[in-house]
TIVO-2410 file (N, C-alpha, C; in nm, 3 decimals):
# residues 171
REC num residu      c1      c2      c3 atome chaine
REC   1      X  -3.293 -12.730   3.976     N      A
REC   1      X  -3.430 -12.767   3.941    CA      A
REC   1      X  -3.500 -12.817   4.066     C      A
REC   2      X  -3.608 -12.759   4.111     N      A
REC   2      X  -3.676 -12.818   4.255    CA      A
REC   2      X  -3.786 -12.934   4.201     C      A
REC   3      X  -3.782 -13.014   4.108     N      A
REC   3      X  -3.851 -13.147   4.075    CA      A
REC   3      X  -3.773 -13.240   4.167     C      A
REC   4      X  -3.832 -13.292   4.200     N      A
REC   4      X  -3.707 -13.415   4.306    CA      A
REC   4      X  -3.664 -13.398   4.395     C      A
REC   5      X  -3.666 -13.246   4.437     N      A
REC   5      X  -3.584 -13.163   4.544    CA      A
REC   5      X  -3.762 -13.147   4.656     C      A
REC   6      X  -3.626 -13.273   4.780     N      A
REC   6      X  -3.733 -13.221   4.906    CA      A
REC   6      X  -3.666 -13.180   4.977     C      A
REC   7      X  -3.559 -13.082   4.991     N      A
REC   7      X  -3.514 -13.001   5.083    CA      A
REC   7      X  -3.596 -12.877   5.077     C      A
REC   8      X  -3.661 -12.812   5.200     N      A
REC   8      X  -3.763 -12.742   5.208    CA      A
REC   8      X  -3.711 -12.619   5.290     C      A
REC   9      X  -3.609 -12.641   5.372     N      A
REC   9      X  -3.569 -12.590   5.463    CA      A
REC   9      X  -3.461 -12.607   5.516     C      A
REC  10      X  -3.352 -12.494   5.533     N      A
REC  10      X  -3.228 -12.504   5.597    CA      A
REC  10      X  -3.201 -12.408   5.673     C      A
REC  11      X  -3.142 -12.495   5.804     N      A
REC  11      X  -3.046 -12.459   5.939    CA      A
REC  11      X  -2.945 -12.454   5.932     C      A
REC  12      X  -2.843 -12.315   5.939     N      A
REC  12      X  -2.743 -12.361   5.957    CA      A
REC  12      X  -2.717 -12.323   6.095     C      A
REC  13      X  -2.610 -12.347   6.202     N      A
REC  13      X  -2.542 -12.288   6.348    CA      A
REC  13      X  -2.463 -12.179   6.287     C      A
REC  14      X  -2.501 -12.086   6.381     N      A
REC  14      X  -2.480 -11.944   6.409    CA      A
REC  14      X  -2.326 -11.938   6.362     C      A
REC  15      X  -2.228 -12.033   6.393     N      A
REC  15      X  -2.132 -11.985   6.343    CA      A
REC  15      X  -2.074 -12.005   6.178     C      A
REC  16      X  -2.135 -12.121   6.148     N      A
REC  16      X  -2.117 -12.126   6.029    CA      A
REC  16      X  -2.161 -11.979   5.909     C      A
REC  17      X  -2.293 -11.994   5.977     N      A
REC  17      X  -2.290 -11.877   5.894    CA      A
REC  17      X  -2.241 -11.714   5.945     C      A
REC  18      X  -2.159 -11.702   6.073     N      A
REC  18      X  -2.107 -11.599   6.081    CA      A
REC  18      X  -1.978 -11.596   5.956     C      A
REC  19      X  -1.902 -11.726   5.952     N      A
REC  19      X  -1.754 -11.731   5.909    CA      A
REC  19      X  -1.801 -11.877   5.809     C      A
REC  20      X  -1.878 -11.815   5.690     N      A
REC  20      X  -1.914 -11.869   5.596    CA      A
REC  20      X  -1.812 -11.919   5.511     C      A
REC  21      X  -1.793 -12.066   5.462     N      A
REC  21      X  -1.689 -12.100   5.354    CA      A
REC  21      X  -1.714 -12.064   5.242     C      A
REC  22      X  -1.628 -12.067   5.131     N      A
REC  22      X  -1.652 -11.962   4.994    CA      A
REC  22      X  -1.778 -12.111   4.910     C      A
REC  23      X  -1.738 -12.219   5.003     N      A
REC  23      X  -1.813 -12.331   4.886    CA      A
REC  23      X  -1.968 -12.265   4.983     C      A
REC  24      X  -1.938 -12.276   5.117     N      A
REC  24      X  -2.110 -12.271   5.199    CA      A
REC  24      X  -2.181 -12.109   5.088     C      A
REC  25      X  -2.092 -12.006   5.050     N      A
REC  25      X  -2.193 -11.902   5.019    CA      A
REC  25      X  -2.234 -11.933   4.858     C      A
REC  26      X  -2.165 -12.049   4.794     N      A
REC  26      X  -2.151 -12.069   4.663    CA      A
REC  26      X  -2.335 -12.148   4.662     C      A
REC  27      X  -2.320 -12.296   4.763     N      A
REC  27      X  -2.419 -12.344   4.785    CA      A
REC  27      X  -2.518 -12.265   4.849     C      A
REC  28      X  -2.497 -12.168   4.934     N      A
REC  28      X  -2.649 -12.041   4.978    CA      A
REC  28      X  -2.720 -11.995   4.858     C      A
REC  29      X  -2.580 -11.945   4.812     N      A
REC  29      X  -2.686 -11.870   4.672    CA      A
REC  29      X  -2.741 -11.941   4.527     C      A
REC  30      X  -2.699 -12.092   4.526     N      A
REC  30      X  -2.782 -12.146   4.451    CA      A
REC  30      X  -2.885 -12.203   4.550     C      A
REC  31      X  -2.922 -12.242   4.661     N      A
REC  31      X  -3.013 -12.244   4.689    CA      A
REC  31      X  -3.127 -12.130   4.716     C      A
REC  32      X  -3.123 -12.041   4.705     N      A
REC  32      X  -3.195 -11.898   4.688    CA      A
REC  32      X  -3.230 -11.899   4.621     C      A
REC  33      X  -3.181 -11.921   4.457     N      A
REC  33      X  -3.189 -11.893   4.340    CA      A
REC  33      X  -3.319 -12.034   4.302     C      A
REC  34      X  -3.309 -12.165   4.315     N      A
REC  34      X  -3.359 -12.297   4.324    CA      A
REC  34      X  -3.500 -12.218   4.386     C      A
REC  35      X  -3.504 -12.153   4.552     N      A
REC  35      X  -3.612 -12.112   4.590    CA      A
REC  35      X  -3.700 -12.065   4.520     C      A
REC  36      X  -3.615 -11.972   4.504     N      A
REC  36      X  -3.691 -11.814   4.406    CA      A
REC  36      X  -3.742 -11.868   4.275     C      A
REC  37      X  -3.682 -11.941   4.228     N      A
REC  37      X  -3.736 -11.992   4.119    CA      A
REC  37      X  -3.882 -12.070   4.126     C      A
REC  38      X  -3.918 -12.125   4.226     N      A
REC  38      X  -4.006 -12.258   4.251    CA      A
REC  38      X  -4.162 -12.135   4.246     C      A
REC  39      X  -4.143 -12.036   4.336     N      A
REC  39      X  -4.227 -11.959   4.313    CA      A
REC  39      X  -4.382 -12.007   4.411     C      A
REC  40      X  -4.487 -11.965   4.403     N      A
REC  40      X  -4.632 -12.023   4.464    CA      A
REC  40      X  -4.708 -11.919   4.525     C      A
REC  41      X  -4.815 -11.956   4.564     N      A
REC  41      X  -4.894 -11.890   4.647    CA      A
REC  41      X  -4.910 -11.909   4.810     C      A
REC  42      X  -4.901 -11.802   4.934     N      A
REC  42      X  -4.917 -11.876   5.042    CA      A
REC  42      X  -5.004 -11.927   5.029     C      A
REC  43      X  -4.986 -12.058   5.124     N      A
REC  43      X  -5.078 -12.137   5.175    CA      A
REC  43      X  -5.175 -12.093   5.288     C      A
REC  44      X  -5.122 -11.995   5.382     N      A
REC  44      X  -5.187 -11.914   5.462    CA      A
REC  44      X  -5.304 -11.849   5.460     C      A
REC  45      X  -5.302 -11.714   5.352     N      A
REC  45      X  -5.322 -11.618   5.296    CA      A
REC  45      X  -5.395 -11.667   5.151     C      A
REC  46      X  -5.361 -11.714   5.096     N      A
REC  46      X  -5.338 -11.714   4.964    CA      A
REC  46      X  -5.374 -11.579   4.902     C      A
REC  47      X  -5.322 -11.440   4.953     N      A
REC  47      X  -5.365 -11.355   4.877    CA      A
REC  47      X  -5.231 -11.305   4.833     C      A
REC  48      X  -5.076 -11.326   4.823     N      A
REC  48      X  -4.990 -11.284   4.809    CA      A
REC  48      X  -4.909 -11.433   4.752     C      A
REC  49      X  -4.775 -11.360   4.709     N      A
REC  49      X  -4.692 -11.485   4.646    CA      A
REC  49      X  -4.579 -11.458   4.726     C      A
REC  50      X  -4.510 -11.614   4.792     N      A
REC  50      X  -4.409 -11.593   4.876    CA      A
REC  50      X  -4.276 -11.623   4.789     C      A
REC  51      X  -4.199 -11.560   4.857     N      A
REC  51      X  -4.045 -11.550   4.794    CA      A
REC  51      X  -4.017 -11.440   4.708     C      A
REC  52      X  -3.919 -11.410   4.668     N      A
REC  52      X  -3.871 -11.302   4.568    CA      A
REC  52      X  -3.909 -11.316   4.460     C      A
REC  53      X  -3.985 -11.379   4.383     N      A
REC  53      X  -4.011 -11.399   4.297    CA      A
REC  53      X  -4.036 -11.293   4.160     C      A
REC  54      X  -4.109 -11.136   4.231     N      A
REC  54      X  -4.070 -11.025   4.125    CA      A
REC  54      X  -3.962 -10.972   4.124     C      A
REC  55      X  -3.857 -10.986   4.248     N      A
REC  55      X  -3.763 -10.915   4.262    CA      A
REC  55      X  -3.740 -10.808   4.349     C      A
REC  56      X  -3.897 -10.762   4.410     N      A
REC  56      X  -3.884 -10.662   4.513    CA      A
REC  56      X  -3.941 -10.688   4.639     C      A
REC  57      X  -3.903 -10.821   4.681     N      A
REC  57      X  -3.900 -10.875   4.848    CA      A
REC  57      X  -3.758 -10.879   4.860     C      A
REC  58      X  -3.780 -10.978   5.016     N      A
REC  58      X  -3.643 -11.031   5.055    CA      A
REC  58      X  -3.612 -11.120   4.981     C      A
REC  59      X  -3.510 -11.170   4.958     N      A
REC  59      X  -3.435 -11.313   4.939    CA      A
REC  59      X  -3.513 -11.394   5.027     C      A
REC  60      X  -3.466 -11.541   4.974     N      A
REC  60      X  -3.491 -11.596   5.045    CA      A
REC  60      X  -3.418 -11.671   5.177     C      A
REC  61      X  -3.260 -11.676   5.113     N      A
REC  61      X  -3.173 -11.686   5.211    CA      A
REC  61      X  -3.109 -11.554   5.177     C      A
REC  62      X  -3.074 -11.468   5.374     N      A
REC  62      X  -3.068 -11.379   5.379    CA      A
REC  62      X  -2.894 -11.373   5.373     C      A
REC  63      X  -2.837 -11.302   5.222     N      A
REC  63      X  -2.674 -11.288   5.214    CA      A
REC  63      X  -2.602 -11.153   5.282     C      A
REC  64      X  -2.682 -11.062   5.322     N      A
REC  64      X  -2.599 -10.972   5.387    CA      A
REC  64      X  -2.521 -10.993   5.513     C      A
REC  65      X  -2.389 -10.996   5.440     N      A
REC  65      X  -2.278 -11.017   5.623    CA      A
REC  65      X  -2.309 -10.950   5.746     C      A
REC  66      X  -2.340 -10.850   5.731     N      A
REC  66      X  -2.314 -10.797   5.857    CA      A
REC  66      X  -2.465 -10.765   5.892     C      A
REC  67      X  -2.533 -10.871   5.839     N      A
REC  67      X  -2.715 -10.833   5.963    CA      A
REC  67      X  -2.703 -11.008   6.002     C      A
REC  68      X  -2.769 -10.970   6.145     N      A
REC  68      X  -2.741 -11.108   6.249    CA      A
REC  68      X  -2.812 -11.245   6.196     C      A
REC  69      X  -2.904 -11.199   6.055     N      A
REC  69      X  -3.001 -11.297   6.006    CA      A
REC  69      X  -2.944 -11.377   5.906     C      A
REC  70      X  -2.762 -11.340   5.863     N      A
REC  70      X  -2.692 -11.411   5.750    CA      A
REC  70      X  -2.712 -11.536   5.756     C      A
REC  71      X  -2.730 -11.615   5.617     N      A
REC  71      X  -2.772 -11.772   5.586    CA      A
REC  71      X  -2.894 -11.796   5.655     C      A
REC  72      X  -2.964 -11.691   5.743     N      A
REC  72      X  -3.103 -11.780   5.715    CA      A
REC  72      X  -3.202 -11.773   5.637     C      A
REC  73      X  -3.304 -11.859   5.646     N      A
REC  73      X  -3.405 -11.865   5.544    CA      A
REC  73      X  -3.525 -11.752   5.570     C      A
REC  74      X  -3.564 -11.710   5.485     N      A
REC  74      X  -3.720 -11.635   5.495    CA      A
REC  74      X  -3.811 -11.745   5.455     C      A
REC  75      X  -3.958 -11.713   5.476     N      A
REC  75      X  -4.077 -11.743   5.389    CA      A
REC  75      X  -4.114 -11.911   5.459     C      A
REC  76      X  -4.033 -11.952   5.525     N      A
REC  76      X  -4.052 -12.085   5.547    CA      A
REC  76      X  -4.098 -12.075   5.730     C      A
REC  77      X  -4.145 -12.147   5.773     N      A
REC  77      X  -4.216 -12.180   5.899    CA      A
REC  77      X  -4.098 -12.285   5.967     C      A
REC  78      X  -4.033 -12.265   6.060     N      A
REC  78      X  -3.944 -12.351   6.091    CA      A
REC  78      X  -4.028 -12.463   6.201     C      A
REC  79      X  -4.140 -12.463   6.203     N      A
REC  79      X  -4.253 -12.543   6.287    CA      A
REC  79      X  -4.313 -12.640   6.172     C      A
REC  80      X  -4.349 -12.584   6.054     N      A
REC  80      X  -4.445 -12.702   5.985    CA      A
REC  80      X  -4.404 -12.678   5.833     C      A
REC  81      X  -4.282 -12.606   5.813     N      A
REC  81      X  -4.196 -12.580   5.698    CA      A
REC  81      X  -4.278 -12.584   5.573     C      A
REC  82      X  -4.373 -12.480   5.612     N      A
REC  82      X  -4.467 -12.450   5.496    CA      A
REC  82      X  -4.419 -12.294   5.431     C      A
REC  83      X  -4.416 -12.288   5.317     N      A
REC  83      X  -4.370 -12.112   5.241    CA      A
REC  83      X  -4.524 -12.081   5.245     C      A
REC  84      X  -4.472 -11.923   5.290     N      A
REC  84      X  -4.571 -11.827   5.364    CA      A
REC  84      X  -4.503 -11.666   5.306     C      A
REC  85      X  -4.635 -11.581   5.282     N      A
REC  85      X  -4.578 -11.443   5.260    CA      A
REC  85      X  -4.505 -11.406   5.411     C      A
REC  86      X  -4.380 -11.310   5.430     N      A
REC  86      X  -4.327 -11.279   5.518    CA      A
REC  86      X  -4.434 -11.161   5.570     C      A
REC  87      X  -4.421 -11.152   5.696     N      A
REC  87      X  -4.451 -11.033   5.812    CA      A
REC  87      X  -4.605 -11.043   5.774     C      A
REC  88      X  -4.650 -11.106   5.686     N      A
REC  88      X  -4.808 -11.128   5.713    CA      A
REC  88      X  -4.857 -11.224   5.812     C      A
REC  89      X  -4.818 -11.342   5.708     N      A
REC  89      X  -4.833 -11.511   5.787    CA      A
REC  89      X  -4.700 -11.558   5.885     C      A
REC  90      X  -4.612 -11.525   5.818     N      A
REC  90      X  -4.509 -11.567   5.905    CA      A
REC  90      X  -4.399 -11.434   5.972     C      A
REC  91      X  -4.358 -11.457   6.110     N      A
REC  91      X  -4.256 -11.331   6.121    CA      A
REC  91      X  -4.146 -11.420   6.224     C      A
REC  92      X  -4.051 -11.353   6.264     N      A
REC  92      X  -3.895 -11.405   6.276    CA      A
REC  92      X  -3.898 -11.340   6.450     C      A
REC  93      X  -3.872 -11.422   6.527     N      A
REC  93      X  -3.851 -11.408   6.622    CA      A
REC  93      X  -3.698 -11.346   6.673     C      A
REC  94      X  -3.689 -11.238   6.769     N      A
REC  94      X  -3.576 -11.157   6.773    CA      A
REC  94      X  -3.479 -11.261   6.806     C      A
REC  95      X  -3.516 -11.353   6.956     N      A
REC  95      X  -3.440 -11.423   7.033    CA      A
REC  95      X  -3.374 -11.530   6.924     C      A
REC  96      X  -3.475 -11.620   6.890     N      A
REC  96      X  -3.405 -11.759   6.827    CA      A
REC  96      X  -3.402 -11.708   6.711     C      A
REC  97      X  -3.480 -11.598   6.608     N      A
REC  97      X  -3.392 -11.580   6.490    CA      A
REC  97      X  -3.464 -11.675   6.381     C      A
REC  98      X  -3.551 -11.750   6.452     N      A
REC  98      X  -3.669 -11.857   6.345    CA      A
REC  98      X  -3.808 -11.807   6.318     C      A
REC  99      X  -3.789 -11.839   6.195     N      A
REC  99      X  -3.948 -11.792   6.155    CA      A
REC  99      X  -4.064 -11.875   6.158     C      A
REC 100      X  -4.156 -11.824   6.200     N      A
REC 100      X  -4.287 -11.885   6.223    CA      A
REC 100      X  -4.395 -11.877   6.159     C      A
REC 101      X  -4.467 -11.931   6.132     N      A
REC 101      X  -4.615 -11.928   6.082    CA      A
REC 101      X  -4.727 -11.898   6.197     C      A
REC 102      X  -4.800 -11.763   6.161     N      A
REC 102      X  -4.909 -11.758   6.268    CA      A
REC 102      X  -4.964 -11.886   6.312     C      A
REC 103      X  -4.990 -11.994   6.271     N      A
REC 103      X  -5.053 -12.118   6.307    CA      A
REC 103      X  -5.000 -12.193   6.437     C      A
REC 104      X  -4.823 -12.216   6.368     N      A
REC 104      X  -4.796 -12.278   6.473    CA      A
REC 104      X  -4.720 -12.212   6.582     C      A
REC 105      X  -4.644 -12.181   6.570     N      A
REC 105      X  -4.599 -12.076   6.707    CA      A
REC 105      X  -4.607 -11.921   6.700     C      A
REC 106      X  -4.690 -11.810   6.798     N      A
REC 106      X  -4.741 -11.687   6.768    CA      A
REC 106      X  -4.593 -11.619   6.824     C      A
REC 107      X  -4.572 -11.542   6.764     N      A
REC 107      X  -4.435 -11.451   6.780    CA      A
REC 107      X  -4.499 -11.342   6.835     C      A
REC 108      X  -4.500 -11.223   6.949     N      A
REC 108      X  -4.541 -11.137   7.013    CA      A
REC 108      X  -4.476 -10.987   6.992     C      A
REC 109      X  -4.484 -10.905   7.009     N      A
REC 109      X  -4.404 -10.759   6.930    CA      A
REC 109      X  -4.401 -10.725   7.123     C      A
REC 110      X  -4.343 -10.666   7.184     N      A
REC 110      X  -4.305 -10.604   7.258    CA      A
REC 110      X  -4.392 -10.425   7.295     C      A
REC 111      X  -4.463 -10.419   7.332     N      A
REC 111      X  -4.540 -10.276   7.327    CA      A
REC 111      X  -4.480 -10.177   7.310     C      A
REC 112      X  -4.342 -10.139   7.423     N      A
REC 112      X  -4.199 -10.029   7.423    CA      A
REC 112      X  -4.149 -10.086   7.378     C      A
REC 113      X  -4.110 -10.178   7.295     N      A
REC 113      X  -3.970 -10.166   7.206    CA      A
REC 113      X  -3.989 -10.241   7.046     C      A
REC 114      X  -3.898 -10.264   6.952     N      A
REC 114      X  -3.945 -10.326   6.862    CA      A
REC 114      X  -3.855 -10.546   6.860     C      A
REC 115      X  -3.889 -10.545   6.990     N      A
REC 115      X  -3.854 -10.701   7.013    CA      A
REC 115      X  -3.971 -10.770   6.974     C      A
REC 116      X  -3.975 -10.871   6.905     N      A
REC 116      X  -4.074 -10.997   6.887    CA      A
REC 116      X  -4.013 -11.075   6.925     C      A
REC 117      X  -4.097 -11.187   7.011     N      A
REC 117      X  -4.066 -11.294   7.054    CA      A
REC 117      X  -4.125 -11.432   7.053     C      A
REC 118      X  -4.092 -11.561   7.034     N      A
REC 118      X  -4.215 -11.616   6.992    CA      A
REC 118      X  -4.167 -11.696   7.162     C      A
REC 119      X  -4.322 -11.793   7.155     N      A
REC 119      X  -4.328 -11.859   7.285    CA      A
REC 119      X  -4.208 -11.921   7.361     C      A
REC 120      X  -4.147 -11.982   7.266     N      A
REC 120      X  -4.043 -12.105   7.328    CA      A
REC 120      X  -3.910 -12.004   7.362     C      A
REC 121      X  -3.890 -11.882   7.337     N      A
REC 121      X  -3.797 -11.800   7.428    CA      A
REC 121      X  -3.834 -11.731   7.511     C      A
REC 122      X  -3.952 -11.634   7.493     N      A
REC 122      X  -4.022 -11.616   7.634    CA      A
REC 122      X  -4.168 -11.540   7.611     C      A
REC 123      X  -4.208 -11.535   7.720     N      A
REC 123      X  -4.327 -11.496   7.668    CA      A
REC 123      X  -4.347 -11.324   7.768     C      A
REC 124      X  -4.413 -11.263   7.693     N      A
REC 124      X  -4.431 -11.116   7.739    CA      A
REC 124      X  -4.511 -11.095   7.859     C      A
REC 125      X  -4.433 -11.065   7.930     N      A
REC 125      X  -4.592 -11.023   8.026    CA      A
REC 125      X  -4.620 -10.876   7.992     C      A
REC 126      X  -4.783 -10.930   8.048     N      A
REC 126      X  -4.921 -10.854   8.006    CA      A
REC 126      X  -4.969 -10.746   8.161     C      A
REC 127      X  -4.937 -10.648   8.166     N      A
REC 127      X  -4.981 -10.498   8.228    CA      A
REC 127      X  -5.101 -10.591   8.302     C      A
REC 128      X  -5.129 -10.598   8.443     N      A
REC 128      X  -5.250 -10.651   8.480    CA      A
REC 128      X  -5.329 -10.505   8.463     C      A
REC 129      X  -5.334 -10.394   8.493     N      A
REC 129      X  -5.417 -10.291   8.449    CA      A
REC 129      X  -5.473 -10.248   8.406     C      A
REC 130      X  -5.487 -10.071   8.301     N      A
REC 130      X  -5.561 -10.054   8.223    CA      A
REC 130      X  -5.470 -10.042   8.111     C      A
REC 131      X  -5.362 -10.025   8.130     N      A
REC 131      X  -5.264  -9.994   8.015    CA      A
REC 131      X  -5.266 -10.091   7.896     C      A
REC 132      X  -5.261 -10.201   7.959     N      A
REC 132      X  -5.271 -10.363   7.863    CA      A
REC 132      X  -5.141 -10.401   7.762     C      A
REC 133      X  -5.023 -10.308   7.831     N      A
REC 133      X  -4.906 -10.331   7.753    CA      A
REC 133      X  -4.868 -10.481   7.781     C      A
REC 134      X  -4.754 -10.519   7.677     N      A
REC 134      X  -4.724 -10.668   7.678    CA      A
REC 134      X  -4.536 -10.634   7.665     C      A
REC 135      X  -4.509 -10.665   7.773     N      A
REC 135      X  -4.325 -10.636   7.755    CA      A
REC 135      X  -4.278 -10.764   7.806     C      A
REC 136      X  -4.145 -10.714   7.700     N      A
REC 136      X  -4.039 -10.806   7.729    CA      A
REC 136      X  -3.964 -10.787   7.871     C      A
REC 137      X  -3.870 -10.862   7.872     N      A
REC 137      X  -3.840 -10.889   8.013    CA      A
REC 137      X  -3.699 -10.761   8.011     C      A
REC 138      X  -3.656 -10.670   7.900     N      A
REC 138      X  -3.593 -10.589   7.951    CA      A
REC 138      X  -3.687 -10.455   7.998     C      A
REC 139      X  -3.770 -10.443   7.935     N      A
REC 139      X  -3.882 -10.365   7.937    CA      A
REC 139      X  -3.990 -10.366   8.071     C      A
REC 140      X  -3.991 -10.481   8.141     N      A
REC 140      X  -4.100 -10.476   8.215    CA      A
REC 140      X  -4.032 -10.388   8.356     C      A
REC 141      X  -3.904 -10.340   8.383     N      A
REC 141      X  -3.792 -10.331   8.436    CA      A
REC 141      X  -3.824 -10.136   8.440     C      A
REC 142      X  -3.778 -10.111   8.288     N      A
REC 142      X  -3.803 -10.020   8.271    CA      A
REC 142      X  -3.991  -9.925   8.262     C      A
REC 143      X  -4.063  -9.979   8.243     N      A
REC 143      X  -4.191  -9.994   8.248    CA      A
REC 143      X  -4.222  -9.940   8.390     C      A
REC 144      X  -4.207 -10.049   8.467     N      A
REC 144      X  -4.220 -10.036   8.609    CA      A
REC 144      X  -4.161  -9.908   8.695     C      A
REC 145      X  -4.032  -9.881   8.663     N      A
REC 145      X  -3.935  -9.817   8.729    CA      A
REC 145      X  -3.999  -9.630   8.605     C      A
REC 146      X  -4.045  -9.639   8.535     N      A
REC 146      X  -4.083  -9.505   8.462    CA      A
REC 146      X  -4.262  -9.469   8.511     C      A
REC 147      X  -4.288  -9.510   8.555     N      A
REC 147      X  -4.454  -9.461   8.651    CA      A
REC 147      X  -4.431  -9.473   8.780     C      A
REC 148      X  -4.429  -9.306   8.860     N      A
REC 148      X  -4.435  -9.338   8.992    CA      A
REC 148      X  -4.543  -9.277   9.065     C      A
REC 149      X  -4.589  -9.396   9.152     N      A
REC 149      X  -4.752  -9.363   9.178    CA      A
REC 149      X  -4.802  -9.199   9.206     C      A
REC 150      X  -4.900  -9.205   9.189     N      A
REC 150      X  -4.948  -9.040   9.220    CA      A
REC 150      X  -4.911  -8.925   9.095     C      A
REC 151      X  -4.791  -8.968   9.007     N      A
REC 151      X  -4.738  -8.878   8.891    CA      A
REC 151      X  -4.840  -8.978   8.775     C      A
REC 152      X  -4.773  -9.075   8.788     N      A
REC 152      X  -4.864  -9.132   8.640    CA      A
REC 152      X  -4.959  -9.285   8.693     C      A
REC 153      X  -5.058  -9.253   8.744     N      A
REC 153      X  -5.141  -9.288   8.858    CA      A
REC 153      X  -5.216  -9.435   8.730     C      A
REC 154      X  -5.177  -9.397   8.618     N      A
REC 154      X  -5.303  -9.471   8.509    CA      A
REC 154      X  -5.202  -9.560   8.472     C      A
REC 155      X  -5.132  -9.643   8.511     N      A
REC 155      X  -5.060  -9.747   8.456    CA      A
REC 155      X  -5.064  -9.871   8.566     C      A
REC 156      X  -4.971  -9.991   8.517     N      A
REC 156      X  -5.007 -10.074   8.597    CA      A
REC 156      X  -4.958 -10.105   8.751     C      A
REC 157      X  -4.874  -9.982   8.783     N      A
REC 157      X  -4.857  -9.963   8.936    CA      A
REC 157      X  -4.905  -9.886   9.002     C      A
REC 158      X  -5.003  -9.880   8.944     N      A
REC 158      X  -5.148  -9.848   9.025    CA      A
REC 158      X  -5.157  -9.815   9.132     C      A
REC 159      X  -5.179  -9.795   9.238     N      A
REC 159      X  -5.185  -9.791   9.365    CA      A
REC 159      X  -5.063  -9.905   9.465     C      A
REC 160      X  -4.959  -9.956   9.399     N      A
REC 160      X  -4.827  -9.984   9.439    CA      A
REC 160      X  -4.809  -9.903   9.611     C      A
REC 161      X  -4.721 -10.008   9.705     N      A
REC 161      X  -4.722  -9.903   9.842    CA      A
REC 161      X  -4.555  -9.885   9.822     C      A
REC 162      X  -4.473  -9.957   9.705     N      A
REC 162      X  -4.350  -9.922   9.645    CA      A
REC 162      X  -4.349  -9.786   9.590     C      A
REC 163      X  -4.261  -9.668   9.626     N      A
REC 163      X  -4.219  -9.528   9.548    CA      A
REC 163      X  -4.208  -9.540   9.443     C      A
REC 164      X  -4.140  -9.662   9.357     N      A
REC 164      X  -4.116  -9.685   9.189    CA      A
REC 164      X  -4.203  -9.749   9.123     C      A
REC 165      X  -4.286  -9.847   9.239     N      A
REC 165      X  -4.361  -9.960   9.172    CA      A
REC 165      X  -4.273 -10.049   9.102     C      A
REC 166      X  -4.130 -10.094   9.152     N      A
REC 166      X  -4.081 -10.254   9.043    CA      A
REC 166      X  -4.140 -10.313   9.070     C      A
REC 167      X  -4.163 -10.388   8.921     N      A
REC 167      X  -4.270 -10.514   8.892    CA      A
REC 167      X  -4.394 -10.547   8.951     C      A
REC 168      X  -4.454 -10.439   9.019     N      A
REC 168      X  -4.597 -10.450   9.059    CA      A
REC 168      X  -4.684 -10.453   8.914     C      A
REC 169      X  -4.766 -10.530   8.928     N      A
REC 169      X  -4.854 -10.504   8.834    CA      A
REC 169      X  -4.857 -10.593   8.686     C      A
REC 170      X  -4.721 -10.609   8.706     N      A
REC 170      X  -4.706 -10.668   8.573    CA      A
REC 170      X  -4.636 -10.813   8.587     C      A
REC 171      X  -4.672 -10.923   8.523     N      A
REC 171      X  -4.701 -11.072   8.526    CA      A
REC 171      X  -4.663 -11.109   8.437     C      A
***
């Protein structure tokens, strides 16, 4: 019953929930269930309802073993632990794996690849050019090293006096 219940939000360390105890998945999935039940409207948005609540979202704590997101929470803002519709208001950062609320920390998508990242692991640099791509730091590597001046003249190694252009251009 979530009357009385101010647990809003749970952390567990990466390993616990790799090599979950039979009581830790007993307690996951009644707390899912406690979630799912409580039900609401974002606070964000308010044009959607967060949590599973019809049955055809995510969970709210995520039980599949073998995806890297096991025992964590959806729908919650690990900044101001407010429930939020997922991938609207809030989205999950690749690096730390925590979800955010557009408000308080902005999570970034990667231009070449499908990495999001939010601030406090790193932040993307931005193409000084015309391109206006935003890459991650395996990407800016590859980015750089795939335009070589005079062949693909419209990117951000631009006029580079480097043959590959690494990391010209991009910040």
């Amino acid at each position: 019953d979530m009357a009385g219940n101010s647990l809003k939000q749970l952390q567990l360390p990466k390993h616990f929930r790799k090599n979950p105890s039979p009581l830790l998945e007993d307690f996951l999935e009644r707390y899912d269930e406690l979630l799912e039940n409580c039900g609401g409207t974002c606070l964000k948005c308010t044009a959607s309802d967060w949590g599973n609540m019809d049955g055809t979202g995510r969970p709210w704590i995520v039980e599949d073993q073998e995806s890297r997101f096991c025992g964590l929470q959806n729908y919650t803002c690990y900044e101001c632990t407010t429930h939020c519709c997922m991938d609207t208001c809030v989205e999950r950062c690749m690096e730390c794996e925590k979800v955010y609320c557009v408000d308080c920390v902005p999570v970034t998508e990667c231009t070449n690849c499908p990495n999001r990242v939010c601030k406090g692991c790193m932040e993307l640099k931005k193409c000084d050019a015309t391109c206006e791509d935003y890459l991650c730091g395996s990407c800016v590597y590859v980015h750089a090293n795939t335009f070589v001046v005079g062949v693909n003249s419209s990117c951000c190694i631009k006029g580079n006096d480097n043959e590959k252009g690494v990391g010209r251009g991009v910040r």
